[in-house]
PyMOL Python script that loads the backbone (N, CA, C, O; Angstrom):
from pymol import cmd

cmd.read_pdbstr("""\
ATOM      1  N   UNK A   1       0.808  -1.195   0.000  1.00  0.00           N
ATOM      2  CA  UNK A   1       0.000   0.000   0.000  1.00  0.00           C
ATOM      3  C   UNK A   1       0.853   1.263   0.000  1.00  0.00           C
ATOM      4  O   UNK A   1       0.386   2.367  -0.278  1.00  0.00           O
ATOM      5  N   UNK A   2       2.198   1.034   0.343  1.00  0.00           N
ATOM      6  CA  UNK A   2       2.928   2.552   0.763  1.00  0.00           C
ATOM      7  C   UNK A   2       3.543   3.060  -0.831  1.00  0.00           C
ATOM      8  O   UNK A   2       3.824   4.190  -1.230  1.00  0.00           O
ATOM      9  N   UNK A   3       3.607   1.820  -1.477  1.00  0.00           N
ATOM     10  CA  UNK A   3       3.966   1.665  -2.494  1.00  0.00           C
ATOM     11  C   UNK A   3       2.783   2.740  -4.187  1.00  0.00           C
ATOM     12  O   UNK A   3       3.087   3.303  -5.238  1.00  0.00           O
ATOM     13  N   UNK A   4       1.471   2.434  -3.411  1.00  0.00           N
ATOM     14  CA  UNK A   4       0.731   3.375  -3.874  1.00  0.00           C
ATOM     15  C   UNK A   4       0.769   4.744  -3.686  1.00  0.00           C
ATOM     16  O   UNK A   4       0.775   5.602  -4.568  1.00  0.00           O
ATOM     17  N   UNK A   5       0.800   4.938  -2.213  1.00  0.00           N
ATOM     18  CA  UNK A   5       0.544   6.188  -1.910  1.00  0.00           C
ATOM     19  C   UNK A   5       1.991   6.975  -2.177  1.00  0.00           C
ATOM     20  O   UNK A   5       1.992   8.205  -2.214  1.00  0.00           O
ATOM     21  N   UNK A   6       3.148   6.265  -2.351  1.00  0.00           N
ATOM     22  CA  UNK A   6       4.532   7.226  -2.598  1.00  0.00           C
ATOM     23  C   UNK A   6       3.917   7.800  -4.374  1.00  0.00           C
ATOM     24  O   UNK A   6       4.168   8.959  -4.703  1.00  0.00           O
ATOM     25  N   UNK A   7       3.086   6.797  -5.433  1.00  0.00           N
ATOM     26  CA  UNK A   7       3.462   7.105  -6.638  1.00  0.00           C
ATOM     27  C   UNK A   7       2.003   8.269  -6.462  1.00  0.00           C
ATOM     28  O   UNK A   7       2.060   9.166  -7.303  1.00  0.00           O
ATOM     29  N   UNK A   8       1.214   8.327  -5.859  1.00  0.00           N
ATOM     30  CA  UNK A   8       0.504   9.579  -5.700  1.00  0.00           C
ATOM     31  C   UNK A   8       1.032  10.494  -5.017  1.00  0.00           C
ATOM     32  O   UNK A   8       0.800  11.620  -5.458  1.00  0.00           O
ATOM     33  N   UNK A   9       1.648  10.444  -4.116  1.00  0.00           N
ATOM     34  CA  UNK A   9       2.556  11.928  -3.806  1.00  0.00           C
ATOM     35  C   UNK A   9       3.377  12.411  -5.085  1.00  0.00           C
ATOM     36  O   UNK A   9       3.436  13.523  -5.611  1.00  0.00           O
ATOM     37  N   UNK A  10       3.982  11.216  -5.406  1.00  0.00           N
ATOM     38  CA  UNK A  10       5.157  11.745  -6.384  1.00  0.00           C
ATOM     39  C   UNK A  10       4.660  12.080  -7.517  1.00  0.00           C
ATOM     40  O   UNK A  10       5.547  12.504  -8.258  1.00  0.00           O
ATOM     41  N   UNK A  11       3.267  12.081  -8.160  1.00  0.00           N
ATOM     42  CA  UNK A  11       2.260  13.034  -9.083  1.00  0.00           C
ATOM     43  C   UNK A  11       2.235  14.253  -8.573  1.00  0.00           C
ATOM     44  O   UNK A  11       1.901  15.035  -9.463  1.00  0.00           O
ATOM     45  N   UNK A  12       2.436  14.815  -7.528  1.00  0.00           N
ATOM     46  CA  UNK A  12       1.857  15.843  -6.787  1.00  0.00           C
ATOM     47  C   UNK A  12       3.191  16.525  -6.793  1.00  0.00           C
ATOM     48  O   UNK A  12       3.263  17.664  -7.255  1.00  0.00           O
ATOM     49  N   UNK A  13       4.628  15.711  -6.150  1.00  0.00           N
ATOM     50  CA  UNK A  13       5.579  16.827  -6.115  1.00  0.00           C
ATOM     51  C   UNK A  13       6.071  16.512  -7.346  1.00  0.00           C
ATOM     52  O   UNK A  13       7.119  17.158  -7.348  1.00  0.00           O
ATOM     53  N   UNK A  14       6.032  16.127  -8.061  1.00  0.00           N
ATOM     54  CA  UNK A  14       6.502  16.066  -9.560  1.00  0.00           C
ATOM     55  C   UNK A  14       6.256  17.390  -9.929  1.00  0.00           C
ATOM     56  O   UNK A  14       7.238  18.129  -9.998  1.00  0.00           O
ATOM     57  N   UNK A  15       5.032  17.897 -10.207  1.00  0.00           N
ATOM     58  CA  UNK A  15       4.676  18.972 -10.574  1.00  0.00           C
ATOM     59  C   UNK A  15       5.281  20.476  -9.636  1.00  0.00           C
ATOM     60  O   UNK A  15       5.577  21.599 -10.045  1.00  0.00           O
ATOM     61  N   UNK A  16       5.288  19.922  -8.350  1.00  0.00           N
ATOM     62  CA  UNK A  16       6.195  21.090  -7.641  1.00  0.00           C
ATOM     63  C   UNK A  16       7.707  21.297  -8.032  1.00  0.00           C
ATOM     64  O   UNK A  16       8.037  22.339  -8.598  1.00  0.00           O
ATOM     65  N   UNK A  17       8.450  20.506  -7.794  1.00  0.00           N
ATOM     66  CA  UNK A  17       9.859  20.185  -8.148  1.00  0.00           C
ATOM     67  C   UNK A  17      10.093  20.953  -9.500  1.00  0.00           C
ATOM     68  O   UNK A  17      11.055  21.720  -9.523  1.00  0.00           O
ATOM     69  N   UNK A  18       9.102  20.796 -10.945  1.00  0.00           N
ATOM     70  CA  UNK A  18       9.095  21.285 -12.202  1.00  0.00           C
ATOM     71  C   UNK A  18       8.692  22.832 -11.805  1.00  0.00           C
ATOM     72  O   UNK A  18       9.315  23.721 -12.385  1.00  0.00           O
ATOM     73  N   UNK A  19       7.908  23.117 -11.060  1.00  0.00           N
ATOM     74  CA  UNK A  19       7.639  24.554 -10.804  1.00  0.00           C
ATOM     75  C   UNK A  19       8.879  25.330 -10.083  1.00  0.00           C
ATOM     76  O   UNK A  19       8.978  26.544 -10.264  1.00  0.00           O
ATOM     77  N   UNK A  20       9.826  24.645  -9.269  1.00  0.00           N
ATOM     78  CA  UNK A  20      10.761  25.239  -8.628  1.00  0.00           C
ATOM     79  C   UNK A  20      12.380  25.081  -9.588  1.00  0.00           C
ATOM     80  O   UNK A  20      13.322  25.837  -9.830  1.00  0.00           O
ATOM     81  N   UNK A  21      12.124  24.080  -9.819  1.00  0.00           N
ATOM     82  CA  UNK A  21      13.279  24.074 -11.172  1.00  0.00           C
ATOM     83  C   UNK A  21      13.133  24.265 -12.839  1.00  0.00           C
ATOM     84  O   UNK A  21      14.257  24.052 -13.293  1.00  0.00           O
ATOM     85  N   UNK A  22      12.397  24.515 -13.703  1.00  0.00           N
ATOM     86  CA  UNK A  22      11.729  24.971 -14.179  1.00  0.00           C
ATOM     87  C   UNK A  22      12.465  24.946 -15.608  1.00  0.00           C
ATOM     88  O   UNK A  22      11.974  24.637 -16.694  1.00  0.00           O
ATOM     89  N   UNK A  23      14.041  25.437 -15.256  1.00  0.00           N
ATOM     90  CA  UNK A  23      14.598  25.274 -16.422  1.00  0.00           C
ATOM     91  C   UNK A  23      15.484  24.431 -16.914  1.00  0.00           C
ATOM     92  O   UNK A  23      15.978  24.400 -18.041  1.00  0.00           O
ATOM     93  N   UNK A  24      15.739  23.412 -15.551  1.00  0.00           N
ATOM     94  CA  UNK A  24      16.434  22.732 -15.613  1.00  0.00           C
ATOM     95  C   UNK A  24      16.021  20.826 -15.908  1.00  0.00           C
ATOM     96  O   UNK A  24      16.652  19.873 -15.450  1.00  0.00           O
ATOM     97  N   UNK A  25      14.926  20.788 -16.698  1.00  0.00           N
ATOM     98  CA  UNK A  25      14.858  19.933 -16.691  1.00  0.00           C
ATOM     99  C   UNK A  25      14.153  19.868 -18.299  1.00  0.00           C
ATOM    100  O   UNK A  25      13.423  20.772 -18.707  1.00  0.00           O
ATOM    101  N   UNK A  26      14.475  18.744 -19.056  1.00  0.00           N
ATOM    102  CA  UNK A  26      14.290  18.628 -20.369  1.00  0.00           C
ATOM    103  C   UNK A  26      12.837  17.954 -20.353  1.00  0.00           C
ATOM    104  O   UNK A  26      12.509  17.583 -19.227  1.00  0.00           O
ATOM    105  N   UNK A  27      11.951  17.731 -21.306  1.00  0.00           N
ATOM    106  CA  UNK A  27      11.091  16.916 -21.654  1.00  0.00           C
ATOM    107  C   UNK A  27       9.641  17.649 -20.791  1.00  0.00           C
ATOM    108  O   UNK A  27       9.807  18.440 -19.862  1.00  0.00           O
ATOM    109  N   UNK A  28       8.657  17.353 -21.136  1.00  0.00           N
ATOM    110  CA  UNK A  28       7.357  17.833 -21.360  1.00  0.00           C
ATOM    111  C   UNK A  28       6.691  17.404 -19.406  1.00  0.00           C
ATOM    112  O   UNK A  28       7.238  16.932 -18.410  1.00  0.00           O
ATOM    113  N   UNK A  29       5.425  17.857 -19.696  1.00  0.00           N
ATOM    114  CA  UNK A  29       5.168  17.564 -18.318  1.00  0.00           C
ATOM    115  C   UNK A  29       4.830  15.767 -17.869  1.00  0.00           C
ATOM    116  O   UNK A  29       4.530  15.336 -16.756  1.00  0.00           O
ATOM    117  N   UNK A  30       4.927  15.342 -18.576  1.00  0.00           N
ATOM    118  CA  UNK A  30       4.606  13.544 -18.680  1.00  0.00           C
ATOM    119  C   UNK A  30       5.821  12.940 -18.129  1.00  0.00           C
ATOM    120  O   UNK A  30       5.850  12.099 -17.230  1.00  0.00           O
ATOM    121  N   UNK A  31       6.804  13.436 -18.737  1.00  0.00           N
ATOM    122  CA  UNK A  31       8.487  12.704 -18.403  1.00  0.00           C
ATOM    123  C   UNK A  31       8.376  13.891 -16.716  1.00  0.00           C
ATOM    124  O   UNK A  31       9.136  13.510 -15.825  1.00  0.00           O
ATOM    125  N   UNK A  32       7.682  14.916 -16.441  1.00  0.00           N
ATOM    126  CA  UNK A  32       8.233  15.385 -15.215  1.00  0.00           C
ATOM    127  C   UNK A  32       7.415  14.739 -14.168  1.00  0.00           C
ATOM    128  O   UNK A  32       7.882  14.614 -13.035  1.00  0.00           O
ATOM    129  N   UNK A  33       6.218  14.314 -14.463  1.00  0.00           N
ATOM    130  CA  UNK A  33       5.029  12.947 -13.732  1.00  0.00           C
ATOM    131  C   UNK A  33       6.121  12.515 -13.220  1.00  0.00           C
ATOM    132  O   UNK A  33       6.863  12.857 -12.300  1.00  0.00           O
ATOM    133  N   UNK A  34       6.068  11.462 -14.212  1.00  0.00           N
ATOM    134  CA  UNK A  34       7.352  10.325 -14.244  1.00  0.00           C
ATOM    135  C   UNK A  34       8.731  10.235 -13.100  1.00  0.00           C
ATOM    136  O   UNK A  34       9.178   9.233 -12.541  1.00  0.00           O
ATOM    137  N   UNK A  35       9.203  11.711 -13.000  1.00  0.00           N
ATOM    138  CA  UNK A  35      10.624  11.558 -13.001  1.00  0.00           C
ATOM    139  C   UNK A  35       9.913  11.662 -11.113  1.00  0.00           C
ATOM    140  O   UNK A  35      10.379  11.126 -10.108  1.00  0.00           O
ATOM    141  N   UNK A  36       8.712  12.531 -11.246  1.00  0.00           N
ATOM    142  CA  UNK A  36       8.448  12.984  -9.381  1.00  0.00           C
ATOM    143  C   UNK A  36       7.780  11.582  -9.077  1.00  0.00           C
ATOM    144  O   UNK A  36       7.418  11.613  -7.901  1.00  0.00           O
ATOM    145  N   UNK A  37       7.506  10.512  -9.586  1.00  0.00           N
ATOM    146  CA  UNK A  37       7.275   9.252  -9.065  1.00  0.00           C
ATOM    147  C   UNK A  37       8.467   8.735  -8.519  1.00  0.00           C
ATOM    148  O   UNK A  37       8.327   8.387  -7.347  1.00  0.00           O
ATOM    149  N   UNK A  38       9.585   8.573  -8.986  1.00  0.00           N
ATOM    150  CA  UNK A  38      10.720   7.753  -9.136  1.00  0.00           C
ATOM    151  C   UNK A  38      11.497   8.849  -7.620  1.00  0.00           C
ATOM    152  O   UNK A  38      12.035   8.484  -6.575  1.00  0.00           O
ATOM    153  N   UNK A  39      11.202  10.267  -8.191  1.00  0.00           N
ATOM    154  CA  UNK A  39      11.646  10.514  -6.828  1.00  0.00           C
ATOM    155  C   UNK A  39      11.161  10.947  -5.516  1.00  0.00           C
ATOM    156  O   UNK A  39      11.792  11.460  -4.592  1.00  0.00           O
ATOM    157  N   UNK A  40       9.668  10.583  -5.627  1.00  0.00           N
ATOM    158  CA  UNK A  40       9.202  10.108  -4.489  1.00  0.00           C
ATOM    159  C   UNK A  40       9.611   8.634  -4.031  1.00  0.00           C
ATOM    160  O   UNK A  40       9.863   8.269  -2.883  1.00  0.00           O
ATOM    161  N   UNK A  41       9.615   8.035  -4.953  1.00  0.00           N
ATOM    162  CA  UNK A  41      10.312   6.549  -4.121  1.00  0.00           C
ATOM    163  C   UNK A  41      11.777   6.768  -3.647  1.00  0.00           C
ATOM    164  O   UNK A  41      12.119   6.285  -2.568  1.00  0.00           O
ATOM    165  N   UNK A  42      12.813   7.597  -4.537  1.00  0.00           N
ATOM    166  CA  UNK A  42      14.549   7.597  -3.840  1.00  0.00           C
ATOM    167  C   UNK A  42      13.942   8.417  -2.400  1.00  0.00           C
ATOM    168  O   UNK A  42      13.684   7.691  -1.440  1.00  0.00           O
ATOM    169  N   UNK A  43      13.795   9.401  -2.307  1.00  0.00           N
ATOM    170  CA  UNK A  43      13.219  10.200  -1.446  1.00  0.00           C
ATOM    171  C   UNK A  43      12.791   9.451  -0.250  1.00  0.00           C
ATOM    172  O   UNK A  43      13.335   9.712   0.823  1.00  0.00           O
ATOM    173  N   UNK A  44      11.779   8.454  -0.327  1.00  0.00           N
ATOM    174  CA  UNK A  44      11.520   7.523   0.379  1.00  0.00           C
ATOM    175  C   UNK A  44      12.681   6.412   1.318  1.00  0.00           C
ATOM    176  O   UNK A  44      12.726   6.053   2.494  1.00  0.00           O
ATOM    177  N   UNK A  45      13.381   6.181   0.305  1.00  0.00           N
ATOM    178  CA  UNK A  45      14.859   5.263   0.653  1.00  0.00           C
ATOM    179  C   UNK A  45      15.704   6.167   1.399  1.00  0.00           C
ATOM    180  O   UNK A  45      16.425   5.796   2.326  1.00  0.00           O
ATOM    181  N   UNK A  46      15.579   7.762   0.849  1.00  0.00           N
ATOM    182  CA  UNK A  46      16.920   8.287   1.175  1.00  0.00           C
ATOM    183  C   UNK A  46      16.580   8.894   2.409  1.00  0.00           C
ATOM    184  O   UNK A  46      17.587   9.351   2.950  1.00  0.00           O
ATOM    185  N   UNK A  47      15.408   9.094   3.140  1.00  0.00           N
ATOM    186  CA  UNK A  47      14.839   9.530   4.314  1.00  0.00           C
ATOM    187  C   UNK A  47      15.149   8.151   5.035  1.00  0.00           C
ATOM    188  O   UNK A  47      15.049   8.494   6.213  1.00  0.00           O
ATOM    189  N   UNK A  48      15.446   6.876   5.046  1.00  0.00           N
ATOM    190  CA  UNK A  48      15.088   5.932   5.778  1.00  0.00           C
ATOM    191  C   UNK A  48      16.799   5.749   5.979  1.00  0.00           C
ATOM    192  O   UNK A  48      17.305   5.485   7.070  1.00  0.00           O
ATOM    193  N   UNK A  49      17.605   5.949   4.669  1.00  0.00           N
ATOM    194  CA  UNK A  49      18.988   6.192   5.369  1.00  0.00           C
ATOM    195  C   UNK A  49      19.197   7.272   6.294  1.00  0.00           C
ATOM    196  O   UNK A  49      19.899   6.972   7.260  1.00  0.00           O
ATOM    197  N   UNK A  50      18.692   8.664   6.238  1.00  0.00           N
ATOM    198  CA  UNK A  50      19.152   9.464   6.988  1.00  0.00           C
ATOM    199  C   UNK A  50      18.013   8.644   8.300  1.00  0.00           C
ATOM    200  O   UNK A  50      17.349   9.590   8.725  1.00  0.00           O
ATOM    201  N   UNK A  51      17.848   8.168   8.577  1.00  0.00           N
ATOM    202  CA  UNK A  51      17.276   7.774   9.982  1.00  0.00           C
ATOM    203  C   UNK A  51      15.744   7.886  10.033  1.00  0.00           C
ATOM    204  O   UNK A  51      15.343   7.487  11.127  1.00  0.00           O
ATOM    205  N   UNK A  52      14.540   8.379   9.053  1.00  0.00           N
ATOM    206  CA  UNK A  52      13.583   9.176   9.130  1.00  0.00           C
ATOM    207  C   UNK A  52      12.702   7.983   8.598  1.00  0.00           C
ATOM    208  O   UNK A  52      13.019   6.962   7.987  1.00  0.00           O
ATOM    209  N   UNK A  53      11.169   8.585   9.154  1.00  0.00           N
ATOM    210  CA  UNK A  53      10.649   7.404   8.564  1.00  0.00           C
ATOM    211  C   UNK A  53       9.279   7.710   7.879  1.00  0.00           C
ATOM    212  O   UNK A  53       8.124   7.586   8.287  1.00  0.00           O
ATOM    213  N   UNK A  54       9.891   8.225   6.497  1.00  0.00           N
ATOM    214  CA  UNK A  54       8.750   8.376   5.635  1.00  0.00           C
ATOM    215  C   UNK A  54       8.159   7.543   5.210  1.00  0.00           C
ATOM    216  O   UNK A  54       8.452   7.489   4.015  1.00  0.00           O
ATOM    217  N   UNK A  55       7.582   6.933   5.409  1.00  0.00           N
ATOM    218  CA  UNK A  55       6.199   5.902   5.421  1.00  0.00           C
ATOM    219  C   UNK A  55       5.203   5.927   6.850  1.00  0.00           C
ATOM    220  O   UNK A  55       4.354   5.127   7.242  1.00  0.00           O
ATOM    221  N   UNK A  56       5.562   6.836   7.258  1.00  0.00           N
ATOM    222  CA  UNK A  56       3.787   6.764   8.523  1.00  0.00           C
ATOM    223  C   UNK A  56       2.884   6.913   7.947  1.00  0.00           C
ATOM    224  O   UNK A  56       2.129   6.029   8.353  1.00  0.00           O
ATOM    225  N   UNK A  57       2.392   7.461   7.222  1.00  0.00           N
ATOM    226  CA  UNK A  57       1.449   7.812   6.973  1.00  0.00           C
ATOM    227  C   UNK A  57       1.182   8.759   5.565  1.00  0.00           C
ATOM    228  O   UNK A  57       2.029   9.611   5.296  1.00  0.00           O
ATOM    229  N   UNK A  58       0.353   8.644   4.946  1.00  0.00           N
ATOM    230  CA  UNK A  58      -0.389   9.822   3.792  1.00  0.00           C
ATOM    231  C   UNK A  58      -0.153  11.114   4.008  1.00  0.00           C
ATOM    232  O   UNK A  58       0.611  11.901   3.449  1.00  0.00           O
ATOM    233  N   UNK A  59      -0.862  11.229   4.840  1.00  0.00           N
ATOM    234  CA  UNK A  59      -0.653  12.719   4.874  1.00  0.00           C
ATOM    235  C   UNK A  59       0.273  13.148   6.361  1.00  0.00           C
ATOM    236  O   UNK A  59      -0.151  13.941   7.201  1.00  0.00           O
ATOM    237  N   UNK A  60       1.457  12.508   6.436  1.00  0.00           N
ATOM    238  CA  UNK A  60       2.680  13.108   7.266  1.00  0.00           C
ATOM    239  C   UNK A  60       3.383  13.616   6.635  1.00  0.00           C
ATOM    240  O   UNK A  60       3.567  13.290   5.462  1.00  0.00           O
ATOM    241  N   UNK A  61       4.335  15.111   7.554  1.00  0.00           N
ATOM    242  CA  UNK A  61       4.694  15.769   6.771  1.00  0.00           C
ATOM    243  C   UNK A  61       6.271  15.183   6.350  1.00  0.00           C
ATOM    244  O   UNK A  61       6.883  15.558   5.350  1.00  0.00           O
ATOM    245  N   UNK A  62       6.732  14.260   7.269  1.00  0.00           N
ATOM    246  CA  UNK A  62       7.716  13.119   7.019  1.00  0.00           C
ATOM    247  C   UNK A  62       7.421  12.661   5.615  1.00  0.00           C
ATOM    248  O   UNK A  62       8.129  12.744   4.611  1.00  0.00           O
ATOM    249  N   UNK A  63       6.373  12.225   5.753  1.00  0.00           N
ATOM    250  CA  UNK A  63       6.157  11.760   3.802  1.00  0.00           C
ATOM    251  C   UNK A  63       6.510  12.469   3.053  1.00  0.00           C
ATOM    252  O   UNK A  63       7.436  12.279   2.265  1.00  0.00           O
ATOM    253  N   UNK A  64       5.768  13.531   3.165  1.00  0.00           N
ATOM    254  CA  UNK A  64       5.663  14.613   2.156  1.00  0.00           C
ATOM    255  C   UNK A  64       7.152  15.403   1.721  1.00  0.00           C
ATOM    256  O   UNK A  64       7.434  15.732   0.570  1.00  0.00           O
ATOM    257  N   UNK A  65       7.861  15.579   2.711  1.00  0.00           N
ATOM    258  CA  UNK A  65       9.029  16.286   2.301  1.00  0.00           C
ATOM    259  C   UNK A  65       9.955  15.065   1.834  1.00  0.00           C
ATOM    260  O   UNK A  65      10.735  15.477   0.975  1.00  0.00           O
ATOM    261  N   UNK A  66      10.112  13.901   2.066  1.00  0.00           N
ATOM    262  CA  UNK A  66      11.200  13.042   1.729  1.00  0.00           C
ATOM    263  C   UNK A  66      10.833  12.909   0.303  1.00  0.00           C
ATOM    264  O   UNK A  66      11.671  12.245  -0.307  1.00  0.00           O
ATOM    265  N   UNK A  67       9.921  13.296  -0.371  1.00  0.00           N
ATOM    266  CA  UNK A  67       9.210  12.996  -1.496  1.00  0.00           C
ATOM    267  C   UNK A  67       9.302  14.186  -2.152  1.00  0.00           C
ATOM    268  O   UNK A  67       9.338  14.187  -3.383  1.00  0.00           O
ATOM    269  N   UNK A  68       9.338  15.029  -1.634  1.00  0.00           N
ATOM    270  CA  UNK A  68      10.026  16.439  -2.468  1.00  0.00           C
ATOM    271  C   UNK A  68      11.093  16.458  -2.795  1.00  0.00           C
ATOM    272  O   UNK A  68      11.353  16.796  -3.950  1.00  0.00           O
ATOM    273  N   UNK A  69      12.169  16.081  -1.839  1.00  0.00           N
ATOM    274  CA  UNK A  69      13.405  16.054  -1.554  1.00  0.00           C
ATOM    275  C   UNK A  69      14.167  15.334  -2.686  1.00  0.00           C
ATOM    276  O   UNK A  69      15.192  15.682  -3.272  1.00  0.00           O
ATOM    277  N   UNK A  70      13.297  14.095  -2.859  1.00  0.00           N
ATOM    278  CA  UNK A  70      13.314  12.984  -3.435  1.00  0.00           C
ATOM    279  C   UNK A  70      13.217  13.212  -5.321  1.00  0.00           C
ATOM    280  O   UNK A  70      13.864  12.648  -6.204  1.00  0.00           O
ATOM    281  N   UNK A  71      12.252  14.150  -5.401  1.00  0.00           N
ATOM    282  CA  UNK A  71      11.542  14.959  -6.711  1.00  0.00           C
ATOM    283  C   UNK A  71      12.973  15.770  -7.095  1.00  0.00           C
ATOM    284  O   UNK A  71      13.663  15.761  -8.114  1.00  0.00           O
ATOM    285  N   UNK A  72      13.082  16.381  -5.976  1.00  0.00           N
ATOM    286  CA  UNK A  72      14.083  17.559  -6.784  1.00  0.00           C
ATOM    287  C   UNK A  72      15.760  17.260  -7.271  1.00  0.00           C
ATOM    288  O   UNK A  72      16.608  17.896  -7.896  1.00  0.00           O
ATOM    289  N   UNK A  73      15.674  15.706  -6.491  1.00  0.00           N
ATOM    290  CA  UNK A  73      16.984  15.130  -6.659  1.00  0.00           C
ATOM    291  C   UNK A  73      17.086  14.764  -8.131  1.00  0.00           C
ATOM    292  O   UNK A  73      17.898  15.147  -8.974  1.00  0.00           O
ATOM    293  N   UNK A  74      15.934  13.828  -8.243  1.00  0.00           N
ATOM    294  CA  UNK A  74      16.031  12.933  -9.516  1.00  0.00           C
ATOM    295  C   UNK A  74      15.632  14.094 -11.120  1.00  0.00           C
ATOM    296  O   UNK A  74      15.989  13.973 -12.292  1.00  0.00           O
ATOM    297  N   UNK A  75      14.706  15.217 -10.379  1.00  0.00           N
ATOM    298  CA  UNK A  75      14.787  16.418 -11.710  1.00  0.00           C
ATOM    299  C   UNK A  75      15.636  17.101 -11.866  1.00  0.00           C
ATOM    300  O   UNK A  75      15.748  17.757 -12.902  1.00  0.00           O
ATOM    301  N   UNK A  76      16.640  17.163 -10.714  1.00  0.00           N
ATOM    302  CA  UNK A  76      17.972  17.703 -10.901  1.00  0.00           C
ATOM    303  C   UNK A  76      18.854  16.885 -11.859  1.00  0.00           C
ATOM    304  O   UNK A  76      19.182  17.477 -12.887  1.00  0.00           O
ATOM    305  N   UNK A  77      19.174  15.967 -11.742  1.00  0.00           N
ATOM    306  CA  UNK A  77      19.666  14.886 -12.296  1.00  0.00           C
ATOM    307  C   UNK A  77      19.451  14.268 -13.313  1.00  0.00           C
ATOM    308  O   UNK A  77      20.256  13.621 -13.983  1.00  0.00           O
ATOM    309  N   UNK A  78      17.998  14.486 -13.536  1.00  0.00           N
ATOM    310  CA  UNK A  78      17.218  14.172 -15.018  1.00  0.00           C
ATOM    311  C   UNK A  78      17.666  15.658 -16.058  1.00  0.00           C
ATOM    312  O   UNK A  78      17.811  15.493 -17.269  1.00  0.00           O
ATOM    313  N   UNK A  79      17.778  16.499 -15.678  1.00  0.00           N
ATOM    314  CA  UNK A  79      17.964  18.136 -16.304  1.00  0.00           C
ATOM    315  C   UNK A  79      19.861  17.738 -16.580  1.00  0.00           C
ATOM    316  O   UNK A  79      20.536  18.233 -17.483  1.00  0.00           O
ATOM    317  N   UNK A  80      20.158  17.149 -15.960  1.00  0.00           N
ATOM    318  CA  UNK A  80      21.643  17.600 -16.243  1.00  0.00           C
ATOM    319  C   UNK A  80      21.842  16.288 -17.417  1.00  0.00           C
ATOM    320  O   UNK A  80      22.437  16.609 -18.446  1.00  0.00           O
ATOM    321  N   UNK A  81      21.334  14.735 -17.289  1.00  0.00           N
ATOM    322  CA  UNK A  81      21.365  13.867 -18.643  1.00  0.00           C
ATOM    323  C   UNK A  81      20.630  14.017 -19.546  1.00  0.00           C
ATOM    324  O   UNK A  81      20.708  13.156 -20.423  1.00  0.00           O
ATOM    325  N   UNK A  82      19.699  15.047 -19.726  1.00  0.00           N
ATOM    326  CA  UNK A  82      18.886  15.844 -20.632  1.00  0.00           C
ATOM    327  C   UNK A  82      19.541  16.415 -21.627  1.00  0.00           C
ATOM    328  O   UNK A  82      19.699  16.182 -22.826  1.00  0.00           O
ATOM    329  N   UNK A  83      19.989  17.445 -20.646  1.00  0.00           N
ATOM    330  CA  UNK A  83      20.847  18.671 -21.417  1.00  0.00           C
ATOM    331  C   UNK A  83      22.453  18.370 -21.565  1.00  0.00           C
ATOM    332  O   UNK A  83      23.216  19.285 -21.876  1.00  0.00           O
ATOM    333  N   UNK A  84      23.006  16.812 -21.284  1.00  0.00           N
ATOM    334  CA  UNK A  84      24.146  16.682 -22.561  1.00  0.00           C
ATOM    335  C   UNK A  84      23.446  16.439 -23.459  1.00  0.00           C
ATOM    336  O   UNK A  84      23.706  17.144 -24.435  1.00  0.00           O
ATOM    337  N   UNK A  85      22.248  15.404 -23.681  1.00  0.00           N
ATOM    338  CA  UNK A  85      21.899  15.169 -25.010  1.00  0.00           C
ATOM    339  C   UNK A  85      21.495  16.076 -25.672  1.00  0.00           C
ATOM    340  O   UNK A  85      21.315  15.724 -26.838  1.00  0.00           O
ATOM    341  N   UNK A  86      21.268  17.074 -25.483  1.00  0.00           N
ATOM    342  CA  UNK A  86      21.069  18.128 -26.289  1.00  0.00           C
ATOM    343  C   UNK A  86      21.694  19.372 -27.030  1.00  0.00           C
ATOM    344  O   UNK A  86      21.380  20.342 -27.720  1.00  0.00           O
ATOM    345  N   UNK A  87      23.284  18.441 -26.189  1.00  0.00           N
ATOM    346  CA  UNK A  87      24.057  19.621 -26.863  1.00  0.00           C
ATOM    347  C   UNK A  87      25.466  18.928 -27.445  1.00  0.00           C
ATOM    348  O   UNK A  87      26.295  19.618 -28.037  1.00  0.00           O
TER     349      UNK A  87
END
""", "prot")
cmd.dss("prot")
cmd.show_as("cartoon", "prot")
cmd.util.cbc("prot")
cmd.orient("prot")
């Protein structure tokens, strides 16, 4: 079930992450869905290494930020193997 609710957050900060980075990331709003799923799940992992435990709950704010965190990593990162291919 946590497994659901990370890929519905990560619809949600997908779209934030693209609003705060904006230029740094290649491809349309579908690949930025996409990329805030994937980093709501690292986000997820990478809160549980730093000690934290994003999975209580839906609407904790533990969730919610490891899943941002998580968003802005992998659109960071998606923007920078983007934009060699493009140049």
């Amino acid at each position: 079930m946590w497994f659901l609710s990370w890929i519905v957050i990560g619809l949600i900060m997908g779209a934030i992450a693209r609003a705060i980075l904006p230029g740094r990331a290649a491809g349309g709003w579908f690949v930025t869905l996409v990329v805030g799923v994937i980093g709501a799940i690292v986000g997820g992992f990478v809160g549980r290494a730093f000690g934290a435990d994003p999975n209580q709950h839906f609407w904790s704010f533990s969730t919610w930020f490891w899943a941002f965190v998580g968003s802005l990593i992998v659109l960071f990162v998606w923007g920078l193997i983007a934009g060699r291919r493009r140049t």
